[in-house]
PDB file with one MODEL, atoms N, CA, C and O in Angstrom:
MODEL        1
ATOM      1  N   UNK A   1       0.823  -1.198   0.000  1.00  0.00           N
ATOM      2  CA  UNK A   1       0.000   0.000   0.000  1.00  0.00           C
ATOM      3  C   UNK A   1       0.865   1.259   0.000  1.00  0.00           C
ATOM      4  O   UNK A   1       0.669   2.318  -0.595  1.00  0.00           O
ATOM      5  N   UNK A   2       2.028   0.841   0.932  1.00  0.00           N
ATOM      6  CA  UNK A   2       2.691   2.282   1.085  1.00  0.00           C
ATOM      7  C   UNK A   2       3.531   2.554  -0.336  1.00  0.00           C
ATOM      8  O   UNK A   2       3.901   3.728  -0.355  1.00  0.00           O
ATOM      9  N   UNK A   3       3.884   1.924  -1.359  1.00  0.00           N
ATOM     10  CA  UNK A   3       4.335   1.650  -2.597  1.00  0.00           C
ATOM     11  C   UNK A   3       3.912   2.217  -3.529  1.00  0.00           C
ATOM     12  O   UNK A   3       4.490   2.909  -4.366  1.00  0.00           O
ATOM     13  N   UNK A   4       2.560   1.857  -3.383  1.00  0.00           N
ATOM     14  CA  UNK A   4       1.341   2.114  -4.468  1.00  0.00           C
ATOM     15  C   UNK A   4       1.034   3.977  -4.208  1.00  0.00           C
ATOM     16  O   UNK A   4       0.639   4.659  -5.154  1.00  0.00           O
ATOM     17  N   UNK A   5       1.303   4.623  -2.742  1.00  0.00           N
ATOM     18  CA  UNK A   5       0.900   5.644  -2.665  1.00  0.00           C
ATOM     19  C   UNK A   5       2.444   6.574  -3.083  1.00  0.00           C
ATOM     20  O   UNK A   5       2.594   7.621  -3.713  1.00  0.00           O
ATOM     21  N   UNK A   6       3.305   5.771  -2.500  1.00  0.00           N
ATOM     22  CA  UNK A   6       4.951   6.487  -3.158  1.00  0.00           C
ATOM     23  C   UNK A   6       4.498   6.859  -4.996  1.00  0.00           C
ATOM     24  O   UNK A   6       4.165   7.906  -5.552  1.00  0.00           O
ATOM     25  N   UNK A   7       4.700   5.381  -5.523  1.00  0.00           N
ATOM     26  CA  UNK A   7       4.310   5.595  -6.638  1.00  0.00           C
ATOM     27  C   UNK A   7       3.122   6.496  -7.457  1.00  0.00           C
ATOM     28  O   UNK A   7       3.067   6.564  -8.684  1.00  0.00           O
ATOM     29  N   UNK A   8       2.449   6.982  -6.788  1.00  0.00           N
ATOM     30  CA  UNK A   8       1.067   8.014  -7.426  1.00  0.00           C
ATOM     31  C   UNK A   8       1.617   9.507  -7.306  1.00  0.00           C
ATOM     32  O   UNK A   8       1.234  10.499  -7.928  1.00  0.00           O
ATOM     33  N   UNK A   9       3.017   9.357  -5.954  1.00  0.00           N
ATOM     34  CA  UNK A   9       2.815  11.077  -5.569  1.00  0.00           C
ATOM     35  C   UNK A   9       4.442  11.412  -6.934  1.00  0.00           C
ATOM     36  O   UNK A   9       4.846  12.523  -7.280  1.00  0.00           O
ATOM     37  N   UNK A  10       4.966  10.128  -7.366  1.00  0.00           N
ATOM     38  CA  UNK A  10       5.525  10.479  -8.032  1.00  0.00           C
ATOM     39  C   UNK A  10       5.823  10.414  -9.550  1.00  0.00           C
ATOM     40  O   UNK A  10       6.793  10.584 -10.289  1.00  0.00           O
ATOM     41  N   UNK A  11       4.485  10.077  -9.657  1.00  0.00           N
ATOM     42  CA  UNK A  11       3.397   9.808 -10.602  1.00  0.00           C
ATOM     43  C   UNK A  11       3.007  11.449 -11.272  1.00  0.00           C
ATOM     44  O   UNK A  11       3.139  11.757 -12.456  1.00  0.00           O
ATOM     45  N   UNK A  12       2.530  12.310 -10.219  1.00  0.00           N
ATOM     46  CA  UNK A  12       2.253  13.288 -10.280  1.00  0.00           C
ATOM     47  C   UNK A  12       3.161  14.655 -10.288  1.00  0.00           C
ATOM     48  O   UNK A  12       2.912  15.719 -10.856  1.00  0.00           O
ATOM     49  N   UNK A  13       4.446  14.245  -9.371  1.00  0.00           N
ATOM     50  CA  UNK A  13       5.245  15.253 -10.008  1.00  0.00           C
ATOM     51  C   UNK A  13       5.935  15.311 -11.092  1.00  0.00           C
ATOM     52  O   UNK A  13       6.536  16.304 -11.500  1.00  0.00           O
ATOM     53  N   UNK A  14       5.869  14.082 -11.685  1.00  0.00           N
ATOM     54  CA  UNK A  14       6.703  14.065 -12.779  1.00  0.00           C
ATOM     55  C   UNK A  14       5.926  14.470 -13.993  1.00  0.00           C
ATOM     56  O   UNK A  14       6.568  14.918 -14.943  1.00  0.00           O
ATOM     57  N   UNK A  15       4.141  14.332 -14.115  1.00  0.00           N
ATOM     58  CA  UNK A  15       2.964  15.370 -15.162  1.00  0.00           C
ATOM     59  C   UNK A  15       3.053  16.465 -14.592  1.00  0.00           C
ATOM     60  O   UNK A  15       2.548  17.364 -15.265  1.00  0.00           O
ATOM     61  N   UNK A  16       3.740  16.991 -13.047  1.00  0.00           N
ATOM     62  CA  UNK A  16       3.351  18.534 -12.701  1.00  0.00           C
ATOM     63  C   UNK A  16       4.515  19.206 -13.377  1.00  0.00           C
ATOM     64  O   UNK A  16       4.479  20.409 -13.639  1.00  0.00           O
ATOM     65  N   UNK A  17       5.801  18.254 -13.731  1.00  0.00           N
ATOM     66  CA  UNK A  17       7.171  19.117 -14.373  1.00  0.00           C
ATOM     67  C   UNK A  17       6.663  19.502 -16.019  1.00  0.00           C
ATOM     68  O   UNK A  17       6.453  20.592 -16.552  1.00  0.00           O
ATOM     69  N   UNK A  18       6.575  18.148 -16.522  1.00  0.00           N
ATOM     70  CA  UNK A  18       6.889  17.752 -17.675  1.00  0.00           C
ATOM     71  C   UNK A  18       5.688  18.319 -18.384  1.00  0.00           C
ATOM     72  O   UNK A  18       5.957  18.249 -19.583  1.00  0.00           O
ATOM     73  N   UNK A  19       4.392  18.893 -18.210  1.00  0.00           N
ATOM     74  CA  UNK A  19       3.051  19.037 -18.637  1.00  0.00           C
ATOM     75  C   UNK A  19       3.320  20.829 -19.124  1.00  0.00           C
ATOM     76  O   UNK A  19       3.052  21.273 -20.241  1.00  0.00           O
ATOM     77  N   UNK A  20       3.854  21.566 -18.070  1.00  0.00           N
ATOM     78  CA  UNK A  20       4.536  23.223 -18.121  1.00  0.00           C
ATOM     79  C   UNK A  20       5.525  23.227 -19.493  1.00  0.00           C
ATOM     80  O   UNK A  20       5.419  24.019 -20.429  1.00  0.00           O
ATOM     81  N   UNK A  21       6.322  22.346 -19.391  1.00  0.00           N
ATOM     82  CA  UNK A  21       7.509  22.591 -20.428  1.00  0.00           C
ATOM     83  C   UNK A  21       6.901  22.737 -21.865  1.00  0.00           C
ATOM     84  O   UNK A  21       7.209  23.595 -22.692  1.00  0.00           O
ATOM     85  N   UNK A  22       5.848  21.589 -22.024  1.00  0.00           N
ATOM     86  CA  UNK A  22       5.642  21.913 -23.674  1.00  0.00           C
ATOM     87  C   UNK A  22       4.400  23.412 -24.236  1.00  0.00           C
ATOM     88  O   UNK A  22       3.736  23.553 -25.262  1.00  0.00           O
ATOM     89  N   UNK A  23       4.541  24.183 -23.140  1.00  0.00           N
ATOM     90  CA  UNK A  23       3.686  25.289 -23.565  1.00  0.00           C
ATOM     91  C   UNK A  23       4.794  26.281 -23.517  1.00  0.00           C
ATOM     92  O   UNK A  23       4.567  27.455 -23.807  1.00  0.00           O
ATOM     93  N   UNK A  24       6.233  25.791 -23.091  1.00  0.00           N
ATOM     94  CA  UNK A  24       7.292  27.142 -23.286  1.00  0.00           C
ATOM     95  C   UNK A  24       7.674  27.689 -24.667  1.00  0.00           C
ATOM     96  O   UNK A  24       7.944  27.040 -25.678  1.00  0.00           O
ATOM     97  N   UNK A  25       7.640  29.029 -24.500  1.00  0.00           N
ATOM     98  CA  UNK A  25       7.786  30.064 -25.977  1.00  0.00           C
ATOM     99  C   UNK A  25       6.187  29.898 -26.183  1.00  0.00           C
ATOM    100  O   UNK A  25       6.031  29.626 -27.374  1.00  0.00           O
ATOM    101  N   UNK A  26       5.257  29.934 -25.694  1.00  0.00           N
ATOM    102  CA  UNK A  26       4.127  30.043 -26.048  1.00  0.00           C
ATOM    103  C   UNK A  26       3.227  30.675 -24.574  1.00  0.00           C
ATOM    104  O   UNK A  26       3.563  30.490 -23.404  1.00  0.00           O
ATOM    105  N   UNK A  27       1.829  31.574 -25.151  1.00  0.00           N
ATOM    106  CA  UNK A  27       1.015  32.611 -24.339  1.00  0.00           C
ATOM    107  C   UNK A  27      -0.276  31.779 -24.584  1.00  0.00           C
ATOM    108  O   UNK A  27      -0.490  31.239 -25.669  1.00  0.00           O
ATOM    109  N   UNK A  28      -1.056  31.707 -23.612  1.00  0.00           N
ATOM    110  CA  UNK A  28      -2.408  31.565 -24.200  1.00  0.00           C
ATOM    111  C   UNK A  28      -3.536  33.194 -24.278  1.00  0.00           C
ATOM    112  O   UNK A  28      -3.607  34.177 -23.541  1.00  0.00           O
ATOM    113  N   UNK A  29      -4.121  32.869 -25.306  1.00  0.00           N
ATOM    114  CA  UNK A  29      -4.905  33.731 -25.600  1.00  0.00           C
ATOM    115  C   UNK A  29      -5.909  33.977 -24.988  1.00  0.00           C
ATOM    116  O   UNK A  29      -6.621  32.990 -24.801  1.00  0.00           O
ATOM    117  N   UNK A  30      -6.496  35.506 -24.336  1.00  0.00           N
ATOM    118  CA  UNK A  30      -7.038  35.596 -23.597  1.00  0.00           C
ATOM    119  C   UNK A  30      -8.557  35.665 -24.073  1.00  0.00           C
ATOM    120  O   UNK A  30      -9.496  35.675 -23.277  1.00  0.00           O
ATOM    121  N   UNK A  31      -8.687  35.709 -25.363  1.00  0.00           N
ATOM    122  CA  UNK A  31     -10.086  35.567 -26.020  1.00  0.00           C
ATOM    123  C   UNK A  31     -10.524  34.281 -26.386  1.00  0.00           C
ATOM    124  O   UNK A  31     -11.724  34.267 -26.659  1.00  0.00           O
ATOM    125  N   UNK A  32      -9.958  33.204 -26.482  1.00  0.00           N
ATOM    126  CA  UNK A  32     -10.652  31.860 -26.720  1.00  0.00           C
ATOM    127  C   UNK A  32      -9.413  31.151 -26.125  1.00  0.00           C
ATOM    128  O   UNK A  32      -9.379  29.970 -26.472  1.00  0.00           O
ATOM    129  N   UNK A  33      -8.360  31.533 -25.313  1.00  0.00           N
ATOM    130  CA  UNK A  33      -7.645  30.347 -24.323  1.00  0.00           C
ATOM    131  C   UNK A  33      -6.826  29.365 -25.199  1.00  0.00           C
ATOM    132  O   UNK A  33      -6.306  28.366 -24.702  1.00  0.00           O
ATOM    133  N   UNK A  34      -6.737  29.625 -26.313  1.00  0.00           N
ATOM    134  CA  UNK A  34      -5.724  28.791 -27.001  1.00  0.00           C
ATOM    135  C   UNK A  34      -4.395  29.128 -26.918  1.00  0.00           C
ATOM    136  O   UNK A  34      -4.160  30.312 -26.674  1.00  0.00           O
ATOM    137  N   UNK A  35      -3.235  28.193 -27.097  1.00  0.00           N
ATOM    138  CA  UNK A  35      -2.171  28.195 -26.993  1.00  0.00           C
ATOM    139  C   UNK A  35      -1.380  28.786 -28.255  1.00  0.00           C
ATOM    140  O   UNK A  35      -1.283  28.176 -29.320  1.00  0.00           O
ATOM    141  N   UNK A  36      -0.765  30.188 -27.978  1.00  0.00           N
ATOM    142  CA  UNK A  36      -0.002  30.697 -29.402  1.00  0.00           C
ATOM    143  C   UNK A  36       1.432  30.689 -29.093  1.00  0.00           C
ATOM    144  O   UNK A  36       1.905  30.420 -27.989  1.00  0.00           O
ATOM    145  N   UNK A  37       2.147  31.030 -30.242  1.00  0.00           N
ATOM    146  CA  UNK A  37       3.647  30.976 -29.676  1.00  0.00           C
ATOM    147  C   UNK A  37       3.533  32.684 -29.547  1.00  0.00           C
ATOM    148  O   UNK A  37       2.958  33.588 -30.154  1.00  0.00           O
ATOM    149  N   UNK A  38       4.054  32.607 -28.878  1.00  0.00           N
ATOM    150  CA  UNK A  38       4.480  34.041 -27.747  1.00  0.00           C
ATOM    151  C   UNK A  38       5.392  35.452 -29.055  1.00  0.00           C
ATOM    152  O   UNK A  38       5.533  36.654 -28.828  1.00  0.00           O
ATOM    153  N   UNK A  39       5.728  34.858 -30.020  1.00  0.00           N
ATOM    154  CA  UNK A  39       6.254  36.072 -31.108  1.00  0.00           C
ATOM    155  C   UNK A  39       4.617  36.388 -31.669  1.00  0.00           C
ATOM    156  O   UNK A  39       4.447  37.533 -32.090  1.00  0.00           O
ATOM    157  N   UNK A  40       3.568  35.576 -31.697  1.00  0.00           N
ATOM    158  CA  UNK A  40       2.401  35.472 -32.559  1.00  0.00           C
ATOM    159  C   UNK A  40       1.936  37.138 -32.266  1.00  0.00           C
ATOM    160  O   UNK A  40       1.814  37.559 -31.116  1.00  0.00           O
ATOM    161  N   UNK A  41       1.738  37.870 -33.299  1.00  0.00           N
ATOM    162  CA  UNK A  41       0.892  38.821 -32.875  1.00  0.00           C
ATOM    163  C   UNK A  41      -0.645  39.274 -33.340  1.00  0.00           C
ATOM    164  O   UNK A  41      -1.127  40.398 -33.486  1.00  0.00           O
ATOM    165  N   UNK A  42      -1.245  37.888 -33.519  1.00  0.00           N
ATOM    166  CA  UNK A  42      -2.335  37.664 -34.122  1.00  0.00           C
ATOM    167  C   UNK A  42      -2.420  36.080 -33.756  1.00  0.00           C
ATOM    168  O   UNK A  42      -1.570  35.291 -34.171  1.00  0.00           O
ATOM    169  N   UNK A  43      -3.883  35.549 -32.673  1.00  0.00           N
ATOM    170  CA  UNK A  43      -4.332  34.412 -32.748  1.00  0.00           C
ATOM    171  C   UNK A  43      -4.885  34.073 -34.028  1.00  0.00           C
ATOM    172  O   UNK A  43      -5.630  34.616 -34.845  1.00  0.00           O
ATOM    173  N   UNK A  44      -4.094  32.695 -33.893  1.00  0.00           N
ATOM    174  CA  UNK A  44      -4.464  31.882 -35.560  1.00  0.00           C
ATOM    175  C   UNK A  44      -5.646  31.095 -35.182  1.00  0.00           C
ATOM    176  O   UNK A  44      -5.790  30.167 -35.978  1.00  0.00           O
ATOM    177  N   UNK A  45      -6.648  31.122 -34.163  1.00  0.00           N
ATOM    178  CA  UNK A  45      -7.494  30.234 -33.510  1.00  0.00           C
ATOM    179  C   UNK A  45      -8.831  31.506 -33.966  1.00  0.00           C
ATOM    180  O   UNK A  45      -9.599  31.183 -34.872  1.00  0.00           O
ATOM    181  N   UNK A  46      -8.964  32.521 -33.468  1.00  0.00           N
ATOM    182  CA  UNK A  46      -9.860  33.697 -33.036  1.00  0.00           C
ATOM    183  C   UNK A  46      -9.624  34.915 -33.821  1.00  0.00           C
ATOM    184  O   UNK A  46     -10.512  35.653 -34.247  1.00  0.00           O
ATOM    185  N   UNK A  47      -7.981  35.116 -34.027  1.00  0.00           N
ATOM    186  CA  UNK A  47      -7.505  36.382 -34.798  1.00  0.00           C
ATOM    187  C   UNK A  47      -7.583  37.495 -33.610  1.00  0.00           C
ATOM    188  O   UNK A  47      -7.258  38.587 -34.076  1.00  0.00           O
ATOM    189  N   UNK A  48      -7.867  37.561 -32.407  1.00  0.00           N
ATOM    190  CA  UNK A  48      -7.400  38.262 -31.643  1.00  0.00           C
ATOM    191  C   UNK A  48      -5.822  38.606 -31.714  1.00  0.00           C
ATOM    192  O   UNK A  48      -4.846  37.855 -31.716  1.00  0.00           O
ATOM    193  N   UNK A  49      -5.965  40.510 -31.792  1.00  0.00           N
ATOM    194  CA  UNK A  49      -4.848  41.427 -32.054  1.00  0.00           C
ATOM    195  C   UNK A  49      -3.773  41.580 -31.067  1.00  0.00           C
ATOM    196  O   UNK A  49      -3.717  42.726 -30.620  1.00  0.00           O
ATOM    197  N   UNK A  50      -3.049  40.900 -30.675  1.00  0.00           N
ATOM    198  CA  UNK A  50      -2.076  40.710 -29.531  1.00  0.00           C
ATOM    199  C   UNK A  50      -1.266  42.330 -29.493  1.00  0.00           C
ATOM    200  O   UNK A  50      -0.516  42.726 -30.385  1.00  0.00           O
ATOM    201  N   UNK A  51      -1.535  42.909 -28.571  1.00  0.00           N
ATOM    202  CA  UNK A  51      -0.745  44.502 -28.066  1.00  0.00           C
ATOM    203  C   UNK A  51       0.775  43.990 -28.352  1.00  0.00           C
ATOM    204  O   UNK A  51       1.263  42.985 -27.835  1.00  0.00           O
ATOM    205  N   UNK A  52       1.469  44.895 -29.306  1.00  0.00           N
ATOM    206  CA  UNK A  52       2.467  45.390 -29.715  1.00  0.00           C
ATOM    207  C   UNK A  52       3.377  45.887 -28.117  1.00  0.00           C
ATOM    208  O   UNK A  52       3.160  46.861 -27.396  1.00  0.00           O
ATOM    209  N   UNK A  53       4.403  44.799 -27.977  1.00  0.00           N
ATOM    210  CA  UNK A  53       5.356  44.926 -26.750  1.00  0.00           C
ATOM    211  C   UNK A  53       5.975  45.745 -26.535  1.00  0.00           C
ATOM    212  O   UNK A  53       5.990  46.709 -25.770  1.00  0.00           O
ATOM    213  N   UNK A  54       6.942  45.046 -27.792  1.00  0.00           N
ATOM    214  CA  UNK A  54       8.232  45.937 -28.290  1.00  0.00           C
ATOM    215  C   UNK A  54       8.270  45.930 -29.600  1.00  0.00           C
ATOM    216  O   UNK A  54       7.409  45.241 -30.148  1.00  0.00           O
ATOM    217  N   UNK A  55       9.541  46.891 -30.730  1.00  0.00           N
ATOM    218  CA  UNK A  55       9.218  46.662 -32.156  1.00  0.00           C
ATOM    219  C   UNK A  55      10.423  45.426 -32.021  1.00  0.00           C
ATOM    220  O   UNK A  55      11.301  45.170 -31.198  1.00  0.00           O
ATOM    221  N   UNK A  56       9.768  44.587 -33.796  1.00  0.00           N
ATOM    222  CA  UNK A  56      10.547  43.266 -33.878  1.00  0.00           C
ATOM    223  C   UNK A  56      11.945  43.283 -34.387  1.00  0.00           C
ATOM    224  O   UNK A  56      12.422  43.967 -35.293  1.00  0.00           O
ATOM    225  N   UNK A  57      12.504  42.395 -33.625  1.00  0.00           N
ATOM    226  CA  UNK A  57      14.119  42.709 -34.263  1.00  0.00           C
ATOM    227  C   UNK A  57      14.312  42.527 -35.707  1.00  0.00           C
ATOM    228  O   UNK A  57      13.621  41.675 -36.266  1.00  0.00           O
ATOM    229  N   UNK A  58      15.326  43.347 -36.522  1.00  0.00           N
ATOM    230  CA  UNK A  58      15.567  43.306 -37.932  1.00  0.00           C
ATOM    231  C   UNK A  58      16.307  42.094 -38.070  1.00  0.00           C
ATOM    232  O   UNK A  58      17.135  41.587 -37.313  1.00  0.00           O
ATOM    233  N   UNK A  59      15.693  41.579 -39.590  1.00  0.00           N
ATOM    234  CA  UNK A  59      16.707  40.206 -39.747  1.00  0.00           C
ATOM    235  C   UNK A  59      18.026  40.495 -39.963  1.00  0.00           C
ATOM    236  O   UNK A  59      18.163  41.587 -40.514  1.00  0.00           O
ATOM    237  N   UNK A  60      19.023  39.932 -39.737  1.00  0.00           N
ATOM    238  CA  UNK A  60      20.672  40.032 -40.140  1.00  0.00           C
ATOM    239  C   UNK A  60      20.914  40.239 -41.390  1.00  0.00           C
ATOM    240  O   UNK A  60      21.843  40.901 -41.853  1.00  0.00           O
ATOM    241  N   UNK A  61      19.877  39.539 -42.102  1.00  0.00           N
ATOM    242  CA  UNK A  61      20.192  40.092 -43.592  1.00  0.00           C
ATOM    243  C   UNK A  61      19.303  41.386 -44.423  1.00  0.00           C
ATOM    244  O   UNK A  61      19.230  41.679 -45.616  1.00  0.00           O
ATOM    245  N   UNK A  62      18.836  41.836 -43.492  1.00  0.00           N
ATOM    246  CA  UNK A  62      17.836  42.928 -43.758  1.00  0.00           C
ATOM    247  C   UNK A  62      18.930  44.031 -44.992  1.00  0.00           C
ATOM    248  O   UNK A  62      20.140  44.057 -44.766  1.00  0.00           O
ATOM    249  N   UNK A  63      18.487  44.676 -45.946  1.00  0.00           N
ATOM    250  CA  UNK A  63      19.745  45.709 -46.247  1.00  0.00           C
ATOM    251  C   UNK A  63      18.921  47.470 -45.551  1.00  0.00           C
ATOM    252  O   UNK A  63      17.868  47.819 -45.018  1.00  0.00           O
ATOM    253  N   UNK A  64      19.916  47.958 -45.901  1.00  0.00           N
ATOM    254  CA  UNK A  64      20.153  49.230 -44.763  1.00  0.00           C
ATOM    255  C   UNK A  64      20.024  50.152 -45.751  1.00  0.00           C
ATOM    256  O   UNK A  64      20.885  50.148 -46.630  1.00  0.00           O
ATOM    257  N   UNK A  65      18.978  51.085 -45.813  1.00  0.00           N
ATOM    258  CA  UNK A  65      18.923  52.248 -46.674  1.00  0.00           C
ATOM    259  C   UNK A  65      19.670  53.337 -46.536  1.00  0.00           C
ATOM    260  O   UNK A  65      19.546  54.275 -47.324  1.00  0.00           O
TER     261      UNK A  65
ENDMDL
END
């Protein structure tokens, strides 16, 4: 019995670690709760307009006027 209860509590921390990690680099959306990646500035679920943070970094190969 005491086995069976070891085994459940570590049962559970190991879905309480591992369950967080695969939503990293990602926000959920506060208009329909779906999972976006966190650069998204537009839900692809709802199309809710995600507020502008910061401006986006230029690519490396961008050319320079």
């Amino acid at each position: 019995m005491e086995v069976l209860v070891l085994v459940a509590i570590f049962l559970v921390i190991v879905v309480a670690v591992v369950v967080p990690s695969s939503k990293k680099g990602k926000r959920k959306c506060p208009r329909c709760t779906e999972w976006v990646k966190s650069e998204a500035l537009k839900c692809r679920f709802c199309g809710f307009d995600f507020p502008a943070s910061a401006p986006l970094p230029l690519r490396s190969d961008a050319r320079k006027s």
